[in-house]
ZADO-1210 file (C-alpha; in nm, 4 decimals, padded with zeros to 6 digits):
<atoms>
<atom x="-07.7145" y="04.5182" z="-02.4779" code="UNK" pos="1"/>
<atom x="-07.4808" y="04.4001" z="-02.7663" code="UNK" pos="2"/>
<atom x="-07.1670" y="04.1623" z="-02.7252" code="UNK" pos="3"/>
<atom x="-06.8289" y="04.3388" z="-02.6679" code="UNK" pos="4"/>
<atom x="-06.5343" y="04.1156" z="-02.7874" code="UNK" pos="5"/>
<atom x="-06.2059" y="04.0862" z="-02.5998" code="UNK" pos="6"/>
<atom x="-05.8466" y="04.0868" z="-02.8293" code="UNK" pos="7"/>
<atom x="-05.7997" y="03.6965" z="-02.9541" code="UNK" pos="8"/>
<atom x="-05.4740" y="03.5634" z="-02.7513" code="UNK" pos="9"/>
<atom x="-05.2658" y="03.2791" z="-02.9423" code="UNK" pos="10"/>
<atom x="-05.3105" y="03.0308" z="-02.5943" code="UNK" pos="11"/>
<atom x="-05.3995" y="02.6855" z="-02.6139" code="UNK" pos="12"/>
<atom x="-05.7307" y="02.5625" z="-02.5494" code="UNK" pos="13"/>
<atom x="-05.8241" y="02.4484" z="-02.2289" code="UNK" pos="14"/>
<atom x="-06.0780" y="02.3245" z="-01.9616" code="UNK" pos="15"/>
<atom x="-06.1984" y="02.2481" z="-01.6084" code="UNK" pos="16"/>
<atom x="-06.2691" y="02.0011" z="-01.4782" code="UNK" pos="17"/>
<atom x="-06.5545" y="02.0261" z="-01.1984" code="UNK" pos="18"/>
<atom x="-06.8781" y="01.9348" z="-01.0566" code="UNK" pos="19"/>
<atom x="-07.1189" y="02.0285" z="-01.3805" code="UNK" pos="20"/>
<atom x="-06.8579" y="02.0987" z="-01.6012" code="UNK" pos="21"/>
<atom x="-06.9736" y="02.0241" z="-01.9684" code="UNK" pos="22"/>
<atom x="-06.8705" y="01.6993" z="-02.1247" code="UNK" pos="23"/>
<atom x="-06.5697" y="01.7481" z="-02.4473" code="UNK" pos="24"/>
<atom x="-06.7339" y="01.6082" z="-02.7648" code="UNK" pos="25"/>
<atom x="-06.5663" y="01.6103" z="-03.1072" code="UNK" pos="26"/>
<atom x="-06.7696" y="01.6029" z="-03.4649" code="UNK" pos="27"/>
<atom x="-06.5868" y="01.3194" z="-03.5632" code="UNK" pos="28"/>
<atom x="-06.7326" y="00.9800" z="-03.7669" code="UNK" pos="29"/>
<atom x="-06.7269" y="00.7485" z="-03.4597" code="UNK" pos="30"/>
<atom x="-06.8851" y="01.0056" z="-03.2397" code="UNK" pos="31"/>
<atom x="-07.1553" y="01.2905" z="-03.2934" code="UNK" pos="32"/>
<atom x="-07.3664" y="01.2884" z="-02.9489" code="UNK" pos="33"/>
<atom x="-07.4525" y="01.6476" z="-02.9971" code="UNK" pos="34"/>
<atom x="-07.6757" y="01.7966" z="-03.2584" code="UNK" pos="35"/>
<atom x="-07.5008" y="02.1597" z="-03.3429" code="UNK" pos="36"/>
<atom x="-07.8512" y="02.2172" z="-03.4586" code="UNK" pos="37"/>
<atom x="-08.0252" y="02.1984" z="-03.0673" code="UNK" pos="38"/>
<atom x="-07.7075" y="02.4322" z="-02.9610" code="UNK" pos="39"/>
<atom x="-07.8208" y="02.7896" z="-02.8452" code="UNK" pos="40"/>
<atom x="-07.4765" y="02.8999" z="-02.7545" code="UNK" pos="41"/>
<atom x="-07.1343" y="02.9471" z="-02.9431" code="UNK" pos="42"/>
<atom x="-06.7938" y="02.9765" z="-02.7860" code="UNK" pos="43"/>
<atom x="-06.5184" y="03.1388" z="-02.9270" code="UNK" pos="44"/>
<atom x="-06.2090" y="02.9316" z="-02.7626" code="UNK" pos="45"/>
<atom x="-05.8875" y="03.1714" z="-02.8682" code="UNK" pos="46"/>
<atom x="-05.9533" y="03.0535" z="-03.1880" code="UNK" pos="47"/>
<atom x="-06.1279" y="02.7380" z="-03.1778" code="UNK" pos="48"/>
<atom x="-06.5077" y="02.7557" z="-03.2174" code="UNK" pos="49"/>
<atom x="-06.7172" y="02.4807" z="-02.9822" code="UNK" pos="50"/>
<atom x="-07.1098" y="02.4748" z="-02.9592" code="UNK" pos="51"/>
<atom x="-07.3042" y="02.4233" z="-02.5967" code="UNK" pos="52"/>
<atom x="-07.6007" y="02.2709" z="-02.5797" code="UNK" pos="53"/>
<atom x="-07.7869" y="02.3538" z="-02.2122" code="UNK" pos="54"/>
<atom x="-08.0327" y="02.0890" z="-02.2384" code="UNK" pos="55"/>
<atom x="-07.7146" y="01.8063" z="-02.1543" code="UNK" pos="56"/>
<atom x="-07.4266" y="02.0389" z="-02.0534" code="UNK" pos="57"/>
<atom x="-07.2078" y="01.9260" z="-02.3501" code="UNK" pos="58"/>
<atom x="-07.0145" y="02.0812" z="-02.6352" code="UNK" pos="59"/>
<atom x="-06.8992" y="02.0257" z="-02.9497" code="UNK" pos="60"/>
<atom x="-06.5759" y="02.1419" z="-03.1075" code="UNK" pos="61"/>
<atom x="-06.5443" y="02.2266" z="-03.4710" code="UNK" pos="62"/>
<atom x="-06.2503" y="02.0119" z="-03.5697" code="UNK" pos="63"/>
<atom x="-06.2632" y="02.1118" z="-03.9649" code="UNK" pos="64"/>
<atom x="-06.2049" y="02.4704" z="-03.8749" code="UNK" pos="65"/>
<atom x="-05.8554" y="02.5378" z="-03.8417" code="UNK" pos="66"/>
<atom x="-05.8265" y="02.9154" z="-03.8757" code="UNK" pos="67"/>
<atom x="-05.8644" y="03.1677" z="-03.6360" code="UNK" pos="68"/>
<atom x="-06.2578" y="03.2338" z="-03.5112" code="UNK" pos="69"/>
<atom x="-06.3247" y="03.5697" z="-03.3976" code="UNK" pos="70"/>
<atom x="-06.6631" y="03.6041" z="-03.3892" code="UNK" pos="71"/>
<atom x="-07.0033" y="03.4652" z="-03.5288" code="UNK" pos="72"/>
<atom x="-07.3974" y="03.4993" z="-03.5417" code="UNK" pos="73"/>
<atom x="-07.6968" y="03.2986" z="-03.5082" code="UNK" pos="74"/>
<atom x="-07.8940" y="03.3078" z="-03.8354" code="UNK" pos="75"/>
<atom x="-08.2577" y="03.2408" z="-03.8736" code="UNK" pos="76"/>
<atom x="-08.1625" y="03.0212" z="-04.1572" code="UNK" pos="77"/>
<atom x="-08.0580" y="02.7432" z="-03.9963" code="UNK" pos="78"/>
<atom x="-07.7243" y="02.8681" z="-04.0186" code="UNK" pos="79"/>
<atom x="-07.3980" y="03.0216" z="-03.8350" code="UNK" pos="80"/>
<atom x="-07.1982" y="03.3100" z="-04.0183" code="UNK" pos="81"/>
<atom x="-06.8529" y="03.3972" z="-03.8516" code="UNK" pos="82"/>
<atom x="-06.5518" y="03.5696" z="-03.9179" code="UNK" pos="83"/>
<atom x="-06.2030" y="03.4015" z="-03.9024" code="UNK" pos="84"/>
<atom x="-05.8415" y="03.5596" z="-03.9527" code="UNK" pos="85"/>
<atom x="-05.5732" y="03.4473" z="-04.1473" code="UNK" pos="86"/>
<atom x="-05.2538" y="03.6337" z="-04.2896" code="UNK" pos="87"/>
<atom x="-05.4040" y="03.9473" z="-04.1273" code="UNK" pos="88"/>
<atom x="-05.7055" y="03.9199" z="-04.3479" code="UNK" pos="89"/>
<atom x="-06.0854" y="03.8495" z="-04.2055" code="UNK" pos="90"/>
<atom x="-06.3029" y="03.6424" z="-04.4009" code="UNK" pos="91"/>
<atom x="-06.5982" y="03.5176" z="-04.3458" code="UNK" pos="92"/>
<atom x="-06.7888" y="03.1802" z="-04.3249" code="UNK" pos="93"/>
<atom x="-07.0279" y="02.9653" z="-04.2290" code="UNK" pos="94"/>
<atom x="-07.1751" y="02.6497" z="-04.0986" code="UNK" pos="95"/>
<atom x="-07.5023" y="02.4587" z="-04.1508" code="UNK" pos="96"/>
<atom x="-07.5890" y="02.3584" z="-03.8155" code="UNK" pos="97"/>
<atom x="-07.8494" y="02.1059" z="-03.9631" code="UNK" pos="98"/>
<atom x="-07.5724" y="01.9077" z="-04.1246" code="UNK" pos="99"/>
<atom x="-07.3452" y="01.7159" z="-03.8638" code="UNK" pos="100"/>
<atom x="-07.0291" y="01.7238" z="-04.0342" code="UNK" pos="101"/>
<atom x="-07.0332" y="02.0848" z="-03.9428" code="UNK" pos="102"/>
<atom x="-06.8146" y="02.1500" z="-04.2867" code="UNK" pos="103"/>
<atom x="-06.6990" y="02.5508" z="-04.2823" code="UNK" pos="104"/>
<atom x="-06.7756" y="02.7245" z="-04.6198" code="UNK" pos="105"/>
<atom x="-06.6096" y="02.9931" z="-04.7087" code="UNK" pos="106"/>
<atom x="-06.8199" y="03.3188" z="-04.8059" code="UNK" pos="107"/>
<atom x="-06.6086" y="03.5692" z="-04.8834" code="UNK" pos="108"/>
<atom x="-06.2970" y="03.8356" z="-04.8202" code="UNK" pos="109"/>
<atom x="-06.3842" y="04.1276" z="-04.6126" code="UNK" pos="110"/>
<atom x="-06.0883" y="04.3134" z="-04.7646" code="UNK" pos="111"/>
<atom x="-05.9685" y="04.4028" z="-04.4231" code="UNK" pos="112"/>
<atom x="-05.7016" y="04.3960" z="-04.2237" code="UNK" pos="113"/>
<atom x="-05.7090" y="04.2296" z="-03.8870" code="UNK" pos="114"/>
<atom x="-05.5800" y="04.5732" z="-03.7064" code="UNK" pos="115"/>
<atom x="-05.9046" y="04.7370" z="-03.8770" code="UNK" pos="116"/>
<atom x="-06.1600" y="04.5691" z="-03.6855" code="UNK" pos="117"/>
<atom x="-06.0166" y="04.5569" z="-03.3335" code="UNK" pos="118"/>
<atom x="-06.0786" y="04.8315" z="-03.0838" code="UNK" pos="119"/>
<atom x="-05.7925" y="05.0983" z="-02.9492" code="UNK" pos="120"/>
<atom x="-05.9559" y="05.0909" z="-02.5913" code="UNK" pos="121"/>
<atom x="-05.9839" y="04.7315" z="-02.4673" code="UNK" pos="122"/>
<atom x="-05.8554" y="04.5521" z="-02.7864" code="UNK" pos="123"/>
<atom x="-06.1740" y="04.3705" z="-02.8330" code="UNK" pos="124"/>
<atom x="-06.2714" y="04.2594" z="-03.2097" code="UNK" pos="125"/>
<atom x="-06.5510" y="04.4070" z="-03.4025" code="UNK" pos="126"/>
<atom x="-06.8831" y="04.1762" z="-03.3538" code="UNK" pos="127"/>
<atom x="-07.0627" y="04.0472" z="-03.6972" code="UNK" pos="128"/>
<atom x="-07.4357" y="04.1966" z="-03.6886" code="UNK" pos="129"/>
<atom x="-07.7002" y="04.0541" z="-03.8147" code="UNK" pos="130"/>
<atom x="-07.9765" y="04.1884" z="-03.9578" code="UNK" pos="131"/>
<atom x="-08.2747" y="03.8793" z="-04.0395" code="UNK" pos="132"/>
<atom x="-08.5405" y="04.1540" z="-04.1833" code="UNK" pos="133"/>
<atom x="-08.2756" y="04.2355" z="-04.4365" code="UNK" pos="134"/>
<atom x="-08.0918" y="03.9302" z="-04.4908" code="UNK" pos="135"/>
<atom x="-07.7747" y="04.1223" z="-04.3994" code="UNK" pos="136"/>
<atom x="-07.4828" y="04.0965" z="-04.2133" code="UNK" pos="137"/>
<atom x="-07.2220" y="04.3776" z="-04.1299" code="UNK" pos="138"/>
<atom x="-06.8966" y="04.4229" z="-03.9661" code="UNK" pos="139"/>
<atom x="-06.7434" y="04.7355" z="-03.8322" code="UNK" pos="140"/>
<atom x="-06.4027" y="04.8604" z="-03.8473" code="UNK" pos="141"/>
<atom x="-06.2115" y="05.1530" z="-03.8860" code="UNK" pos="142"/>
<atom x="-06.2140" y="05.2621" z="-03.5067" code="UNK" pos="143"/>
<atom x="-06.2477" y="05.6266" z="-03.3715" code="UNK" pos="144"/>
<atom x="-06.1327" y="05.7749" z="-03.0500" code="UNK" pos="145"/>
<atom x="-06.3825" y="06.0379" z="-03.1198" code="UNK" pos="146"/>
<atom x="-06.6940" y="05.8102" z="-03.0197" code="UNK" pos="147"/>
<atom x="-06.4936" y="05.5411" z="-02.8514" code="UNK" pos="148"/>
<atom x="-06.6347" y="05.2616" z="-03.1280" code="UNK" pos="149"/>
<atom x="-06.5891" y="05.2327" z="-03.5080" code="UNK" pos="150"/>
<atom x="-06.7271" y="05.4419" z="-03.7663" code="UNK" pos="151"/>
<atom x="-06.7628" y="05.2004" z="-04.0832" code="UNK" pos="152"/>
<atom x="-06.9359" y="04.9228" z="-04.1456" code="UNK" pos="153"/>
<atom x="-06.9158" y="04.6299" z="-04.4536" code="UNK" pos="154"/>
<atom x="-07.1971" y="04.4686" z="-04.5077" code="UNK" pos="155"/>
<atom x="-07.2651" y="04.1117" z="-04.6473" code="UNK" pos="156"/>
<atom x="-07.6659" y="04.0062" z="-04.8100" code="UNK" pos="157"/>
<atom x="-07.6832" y="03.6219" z="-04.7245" code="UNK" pos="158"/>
<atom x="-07.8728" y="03.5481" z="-04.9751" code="UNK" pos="159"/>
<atom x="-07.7484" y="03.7378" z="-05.3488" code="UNK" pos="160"/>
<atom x="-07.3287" y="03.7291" z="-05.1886" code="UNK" pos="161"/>
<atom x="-07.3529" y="04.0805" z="-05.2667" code="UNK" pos="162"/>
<atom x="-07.1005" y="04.3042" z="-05.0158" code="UNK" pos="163"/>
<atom x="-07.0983" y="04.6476" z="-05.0200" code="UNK" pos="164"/>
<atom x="-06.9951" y="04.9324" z="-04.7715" code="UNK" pos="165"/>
<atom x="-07.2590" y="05.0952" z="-04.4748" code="UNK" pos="166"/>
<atom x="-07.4302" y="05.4067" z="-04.6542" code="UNK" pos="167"/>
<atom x="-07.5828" y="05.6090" z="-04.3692" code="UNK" pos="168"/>
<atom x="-07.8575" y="05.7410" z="-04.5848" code="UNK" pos="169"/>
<atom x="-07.9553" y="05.4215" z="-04.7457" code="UNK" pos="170"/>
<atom x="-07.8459" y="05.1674" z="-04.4630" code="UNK" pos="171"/>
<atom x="-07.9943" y="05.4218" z="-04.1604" code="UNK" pos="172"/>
<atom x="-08.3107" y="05.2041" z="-04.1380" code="UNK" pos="173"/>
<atom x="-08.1054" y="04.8761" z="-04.0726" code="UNK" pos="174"/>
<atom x="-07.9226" y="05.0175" z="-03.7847" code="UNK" pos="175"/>
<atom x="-08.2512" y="05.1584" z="-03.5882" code="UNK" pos="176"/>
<atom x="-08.4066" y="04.8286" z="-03.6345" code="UNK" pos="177"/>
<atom x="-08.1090" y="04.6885" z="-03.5070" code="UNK" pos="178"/>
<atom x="-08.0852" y="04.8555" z="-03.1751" code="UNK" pos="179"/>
<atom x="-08.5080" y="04.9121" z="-03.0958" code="UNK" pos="180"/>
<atom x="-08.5318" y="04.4939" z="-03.0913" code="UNK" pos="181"/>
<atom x="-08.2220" y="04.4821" z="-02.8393" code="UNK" pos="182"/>
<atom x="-08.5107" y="04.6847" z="-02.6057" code="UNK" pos="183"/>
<atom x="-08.5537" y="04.5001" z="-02.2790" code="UNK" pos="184"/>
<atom x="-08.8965" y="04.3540" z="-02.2301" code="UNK" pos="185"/>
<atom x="-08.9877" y="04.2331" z="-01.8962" code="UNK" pos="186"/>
<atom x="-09.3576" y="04.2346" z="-01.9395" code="UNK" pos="187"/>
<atom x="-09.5789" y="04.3585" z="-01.5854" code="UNK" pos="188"/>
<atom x="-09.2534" y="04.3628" z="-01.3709" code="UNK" pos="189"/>
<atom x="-09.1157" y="04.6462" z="-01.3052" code="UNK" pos="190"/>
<atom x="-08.7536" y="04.7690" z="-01.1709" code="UNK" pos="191"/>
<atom x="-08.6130" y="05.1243" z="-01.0037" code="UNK" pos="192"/>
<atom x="-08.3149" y="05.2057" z="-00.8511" code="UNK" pos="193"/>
<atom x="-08.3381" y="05.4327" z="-00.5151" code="UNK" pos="194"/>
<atom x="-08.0989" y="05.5546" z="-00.2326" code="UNK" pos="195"/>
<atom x="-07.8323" y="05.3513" z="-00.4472" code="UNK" pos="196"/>
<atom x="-08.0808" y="05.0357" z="-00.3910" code="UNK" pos="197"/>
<atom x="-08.2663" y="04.8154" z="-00.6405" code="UNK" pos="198"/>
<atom x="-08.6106" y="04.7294" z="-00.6398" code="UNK" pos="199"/>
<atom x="-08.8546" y="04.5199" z="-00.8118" code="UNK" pos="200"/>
<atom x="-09.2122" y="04.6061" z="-00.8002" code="UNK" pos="201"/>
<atom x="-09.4783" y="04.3336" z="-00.8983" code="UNK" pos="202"/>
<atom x="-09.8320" y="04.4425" z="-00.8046" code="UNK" pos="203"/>
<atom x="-09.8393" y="04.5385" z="-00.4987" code="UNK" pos="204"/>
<atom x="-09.5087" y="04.4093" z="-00.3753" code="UNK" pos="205"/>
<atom x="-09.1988" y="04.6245" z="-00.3858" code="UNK" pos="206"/>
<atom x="-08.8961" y="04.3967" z="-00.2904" code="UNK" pos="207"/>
<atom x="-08.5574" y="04.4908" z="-00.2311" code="UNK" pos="208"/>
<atom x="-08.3008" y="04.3169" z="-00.4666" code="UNK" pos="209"/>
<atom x="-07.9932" y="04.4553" z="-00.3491" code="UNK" pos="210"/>
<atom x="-07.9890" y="04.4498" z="00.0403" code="UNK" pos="211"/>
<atom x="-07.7810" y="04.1877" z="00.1076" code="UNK" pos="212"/>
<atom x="-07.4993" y="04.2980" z="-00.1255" code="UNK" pos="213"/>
<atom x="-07.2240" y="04.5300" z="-00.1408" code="UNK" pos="214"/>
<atom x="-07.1403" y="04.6504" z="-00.4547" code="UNK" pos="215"/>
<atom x="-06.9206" y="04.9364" z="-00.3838" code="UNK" pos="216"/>
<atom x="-06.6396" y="04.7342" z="-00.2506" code="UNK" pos="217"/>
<atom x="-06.5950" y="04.6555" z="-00.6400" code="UNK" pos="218"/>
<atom x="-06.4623" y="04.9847" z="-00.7467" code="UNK" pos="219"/>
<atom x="-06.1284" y="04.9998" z="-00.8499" code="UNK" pos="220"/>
<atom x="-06.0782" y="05.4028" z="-00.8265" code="UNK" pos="221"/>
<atom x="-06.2733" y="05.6187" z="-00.5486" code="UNK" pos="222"/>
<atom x="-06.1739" y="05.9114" z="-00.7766" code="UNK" pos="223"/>
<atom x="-06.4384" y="05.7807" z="-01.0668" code="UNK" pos="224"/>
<atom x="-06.7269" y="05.6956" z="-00.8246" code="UNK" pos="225"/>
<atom x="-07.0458" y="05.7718" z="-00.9327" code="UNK" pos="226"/>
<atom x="-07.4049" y="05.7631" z="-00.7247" code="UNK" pos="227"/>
<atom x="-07.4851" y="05.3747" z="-00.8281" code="UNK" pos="228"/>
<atom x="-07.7616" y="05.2914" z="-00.9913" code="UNK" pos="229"/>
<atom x="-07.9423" y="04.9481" z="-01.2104" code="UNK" pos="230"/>
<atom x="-08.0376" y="04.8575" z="-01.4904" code="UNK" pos="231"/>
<atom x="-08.2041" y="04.4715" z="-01.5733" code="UNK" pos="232"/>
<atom x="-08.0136" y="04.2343" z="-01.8073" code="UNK" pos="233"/>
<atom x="-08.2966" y="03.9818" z="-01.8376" code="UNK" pos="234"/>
<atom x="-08.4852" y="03.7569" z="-01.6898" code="UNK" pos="235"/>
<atom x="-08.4384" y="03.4023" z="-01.7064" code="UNK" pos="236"/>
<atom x="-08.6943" y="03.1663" z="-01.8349" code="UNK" pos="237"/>
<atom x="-08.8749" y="03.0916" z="-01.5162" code="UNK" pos="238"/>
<atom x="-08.9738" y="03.4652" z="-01.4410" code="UNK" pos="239"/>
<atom x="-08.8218" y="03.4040" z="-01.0913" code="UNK" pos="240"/>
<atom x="-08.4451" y="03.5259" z="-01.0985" code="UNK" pos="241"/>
<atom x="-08.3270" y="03.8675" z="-01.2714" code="UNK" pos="242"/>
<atom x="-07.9825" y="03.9819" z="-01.4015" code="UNK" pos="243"/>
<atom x="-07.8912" y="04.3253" z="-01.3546" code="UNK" pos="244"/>
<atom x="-07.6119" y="04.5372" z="-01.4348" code="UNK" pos="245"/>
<atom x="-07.4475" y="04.8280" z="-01.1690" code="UNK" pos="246"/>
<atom x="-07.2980" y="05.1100" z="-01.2512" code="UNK" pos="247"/>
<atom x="-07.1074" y="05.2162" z="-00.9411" code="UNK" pos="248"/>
<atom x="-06.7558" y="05.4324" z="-01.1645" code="UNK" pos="249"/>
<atom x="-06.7300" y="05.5977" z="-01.4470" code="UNK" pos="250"/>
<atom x="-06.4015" y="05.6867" z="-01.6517" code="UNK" pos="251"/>
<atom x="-06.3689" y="05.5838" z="-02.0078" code="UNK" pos="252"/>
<atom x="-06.7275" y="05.4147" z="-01.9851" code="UNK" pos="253"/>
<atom x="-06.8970" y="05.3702" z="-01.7316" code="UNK" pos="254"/>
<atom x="-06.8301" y="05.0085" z="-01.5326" code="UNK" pos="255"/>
<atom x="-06.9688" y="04.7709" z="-01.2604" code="UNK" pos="256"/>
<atom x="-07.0681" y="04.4395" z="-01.1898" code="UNK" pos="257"/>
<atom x="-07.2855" y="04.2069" z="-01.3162" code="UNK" pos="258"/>
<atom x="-07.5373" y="04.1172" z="-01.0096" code="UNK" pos="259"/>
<atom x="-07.8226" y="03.8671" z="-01.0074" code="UNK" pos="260"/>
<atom x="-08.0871" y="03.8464" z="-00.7313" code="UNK" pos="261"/>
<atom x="-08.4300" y="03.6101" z="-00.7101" code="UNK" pos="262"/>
<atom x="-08.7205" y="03.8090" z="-00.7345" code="UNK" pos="263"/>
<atom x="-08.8280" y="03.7200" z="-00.3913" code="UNK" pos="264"/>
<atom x="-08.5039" y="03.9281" z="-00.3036" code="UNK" pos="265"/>
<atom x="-08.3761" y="03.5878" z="-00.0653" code="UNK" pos="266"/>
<atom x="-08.1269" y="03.5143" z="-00.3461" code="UNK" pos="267"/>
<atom x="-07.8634" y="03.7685" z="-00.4164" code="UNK" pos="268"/>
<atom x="-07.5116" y="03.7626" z="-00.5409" code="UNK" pos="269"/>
<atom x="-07.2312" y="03.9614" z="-00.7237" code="UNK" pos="270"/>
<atom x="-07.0673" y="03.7967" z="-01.0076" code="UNK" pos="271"/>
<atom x="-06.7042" y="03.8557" z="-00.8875" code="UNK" pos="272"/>
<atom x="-06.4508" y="03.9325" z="-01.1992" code="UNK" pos="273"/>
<atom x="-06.7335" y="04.0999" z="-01.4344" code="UNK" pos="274"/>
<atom x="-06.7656" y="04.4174" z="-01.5861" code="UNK" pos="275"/>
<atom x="-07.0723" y="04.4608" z="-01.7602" code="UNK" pos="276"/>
<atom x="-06.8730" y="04.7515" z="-02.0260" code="UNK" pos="277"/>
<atom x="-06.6827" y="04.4361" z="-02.1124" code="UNK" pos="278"/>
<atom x="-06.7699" y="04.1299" z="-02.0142" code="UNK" pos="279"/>
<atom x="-07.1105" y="03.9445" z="-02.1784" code="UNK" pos="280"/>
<atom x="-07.3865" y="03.7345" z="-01.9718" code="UNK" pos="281"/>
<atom x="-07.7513" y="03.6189" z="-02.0403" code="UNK" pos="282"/>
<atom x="-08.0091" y="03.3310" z="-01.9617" code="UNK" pos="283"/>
<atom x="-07.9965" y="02.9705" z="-02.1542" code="UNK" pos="284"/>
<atom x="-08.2520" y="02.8044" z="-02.1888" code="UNK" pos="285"/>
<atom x="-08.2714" y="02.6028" z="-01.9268" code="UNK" pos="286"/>
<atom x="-08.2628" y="02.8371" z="-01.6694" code="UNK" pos="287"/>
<atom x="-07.8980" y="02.8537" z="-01.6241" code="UNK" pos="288"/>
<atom x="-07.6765" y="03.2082" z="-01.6626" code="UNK" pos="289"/>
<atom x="-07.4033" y="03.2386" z="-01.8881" code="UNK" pos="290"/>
<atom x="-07.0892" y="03.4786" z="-01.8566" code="UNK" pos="291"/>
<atom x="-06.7557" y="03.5933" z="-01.9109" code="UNK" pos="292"/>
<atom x="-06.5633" y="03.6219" z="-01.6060" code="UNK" pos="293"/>
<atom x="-06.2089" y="03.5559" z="-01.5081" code="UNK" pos="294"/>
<atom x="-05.9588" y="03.2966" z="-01.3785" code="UNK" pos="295"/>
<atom x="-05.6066" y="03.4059" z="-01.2458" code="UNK" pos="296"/>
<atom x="-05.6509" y="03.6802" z="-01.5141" code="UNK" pos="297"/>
<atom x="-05.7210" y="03.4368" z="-01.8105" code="UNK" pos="298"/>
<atom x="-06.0621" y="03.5163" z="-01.9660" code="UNK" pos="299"/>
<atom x="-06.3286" y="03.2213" z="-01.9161" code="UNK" pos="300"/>
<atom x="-06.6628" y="03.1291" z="-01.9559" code="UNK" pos="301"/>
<atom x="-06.8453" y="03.0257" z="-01.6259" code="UNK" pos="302"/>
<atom x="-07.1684" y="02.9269" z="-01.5702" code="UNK" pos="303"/>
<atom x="-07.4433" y="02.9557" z="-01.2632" code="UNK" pos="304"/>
<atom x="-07.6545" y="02.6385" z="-01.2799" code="UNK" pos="305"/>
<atom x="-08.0082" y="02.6356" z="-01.1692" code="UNK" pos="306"/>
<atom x="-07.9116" y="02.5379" z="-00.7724" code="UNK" pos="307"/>
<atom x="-07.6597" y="02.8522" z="-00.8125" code="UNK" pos="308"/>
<atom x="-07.3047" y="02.6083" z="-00.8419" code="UNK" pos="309"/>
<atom x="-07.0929" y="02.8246" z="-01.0061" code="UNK" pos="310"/>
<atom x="-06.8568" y="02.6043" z="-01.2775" code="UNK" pos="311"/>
<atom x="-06.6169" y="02.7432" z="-01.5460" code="UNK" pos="312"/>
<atom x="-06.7461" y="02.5836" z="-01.8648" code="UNK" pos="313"/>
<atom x="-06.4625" y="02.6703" z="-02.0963" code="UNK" pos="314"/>
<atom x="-06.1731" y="02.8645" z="-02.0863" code="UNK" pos="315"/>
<atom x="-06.2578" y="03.0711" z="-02.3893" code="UNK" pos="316"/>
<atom x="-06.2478" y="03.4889" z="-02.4542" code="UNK" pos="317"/>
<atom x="-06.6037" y="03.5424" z="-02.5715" code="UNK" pos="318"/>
<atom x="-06.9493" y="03.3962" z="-02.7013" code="UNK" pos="319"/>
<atom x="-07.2369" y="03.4383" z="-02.8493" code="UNK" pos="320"/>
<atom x="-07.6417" y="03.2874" z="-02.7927" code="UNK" pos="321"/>
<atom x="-07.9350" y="03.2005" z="-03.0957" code="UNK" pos="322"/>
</atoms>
């Protein structure tokens, strides 16, 4: 499932402090203890772009780049393409995460406005997609209320600088590609939903995921129930835990919590503040789960360590994993 993008806020930057709560590190002369080129993860801090990397729960902040970051994308060149906004335009650049004076470079004009690549329904920006096979980037705009999502797309070749706008007949290949390798995977386990319960079956086994939980006390409007139902998110890197989304109302889209249960079924939780039409969550690396939740209604990134602590990592509206 893609990233969805909430509207950039003009707030300060800001964070926790708490039991695993990443240490602050800035790319500066005197001190570069994190190698951007290790980091899996990018934050987008209203603004300010910072880099996590799992393996010591630290950050880095990228001090050279002072305009506005809205978005960004993992590239299988070594480097990190992202849009910023400035004077209503979007541009876009990039960093070469192998070098540690992370120094922006700037790619090119979009020719867009700001307003033309942020959604009418939850005022979320357009994401940057990237497309390795092709060398390609694109970025939507132009949003429609007839399909709820944007119609146009600009697209970007990493490697002549040539941008040009999405043709549907020649470009209809990139977008299928796009969408079959965002497939879930999850090998010989399987996963149903029944009687508005979730299930894993492994073998023999069929364990109930969902037993302990109650995720119909998260619906906001009885009128928009719907019979609830799962669907997996992933599982982490130890094949032991699974994140799943749940459906349980439908209006607009349809919306739920984010849930994540062991596969033993002993483990089982609701990730309070989520909605997985909105919000964005997956594994690290190192067995940890990432995800946008909230704190006294100020979007945040919080994290659930291995030995399930749950810590707010940075107060930031969105971000994005390699």
């Amino acid at each position: 499932m893609k990233k969805l993008y909430f509207l950039v806020l003009v707030l300060a930057l800001g964070f926790a402090s708490c039991k695993n709560a990443p240490k602050q590190t800035a790319t500066t002369d005197q001190e570069k203890t994190v190698d951007a080129s290790n980091c899996e993860m990018a934050l987008f801090n209203y603004g300010k772009l910072s880099f996590y990397d799992a393996g010591n729960q630290s950050f880095v902040i990228v001090e050279k780049e002072t305009d506005s970051v809205v978005n960004g994308v993992f590239a299988n060149d070594g480097k990190f393409y992202y849009c910023v906004t400035k004077d209503n335009g979007v541009y876009l650049k990039c960093l070469d995460l192998n070098d540690n004076k992370l120094e922006p470079k700037m790619l090119a004009d979009w020719s867009l406005e700001a307003d033309d690549c942020i959604t009418e329904t939850y005022g979320e920006f357009a994401e940057l997609q990237y497309f390795p096979n092709k060398n390609m980037l694109a970025l939507e705009h132009n949003f429609s209320w007839d399909g709820y999502g944007f119609i146009d797309r600009k697209l970007y070749n990493i490697v002549t600088g040539e941008m040009r706008d999405w043709d549907w007949e020649v470009d209809d290949e990139l977008f299928e590609w796009y969408w079959d390798e965002e497939e879930p995977s999850e090998d010989d386990i399987e996963f149903f939903t029944e009687d508005e319960q979730y299930y894993v079956e492994q073998g023999s086994d069929i364990i109930c995921l969902t037993d302990q939980m109650d995720v119909k006390q998260y619906a906001s409007d009885p009128d928009y129930a719907i019979e609830i139902y799962y669907y997996p998110m992933g599982v982490n890197p130890k094949g032991d835990m699974v994140l799943f989304a749940a459906p349980i109302e439908a209006g607009d889209f349809e919306h739920g919590p984010y849930c994540v249960a062991s596969l033993d079924g002993k483990f089982q939780t609701v990730l309070d503040e989520t909605d997985f039409c909105q919000n964005h969550a997956t594994w690290l690396s190192d067995g940890s789960l990432v995800y946008q939740g909230a704190d006294e209604n100020t979007a945040c990134i919080k994290i659930m360590y291995p030995n399930h602590d749950f810590d707010i990592l940075s107060y930031a509206y969105d971000f994005v994993t390699n």
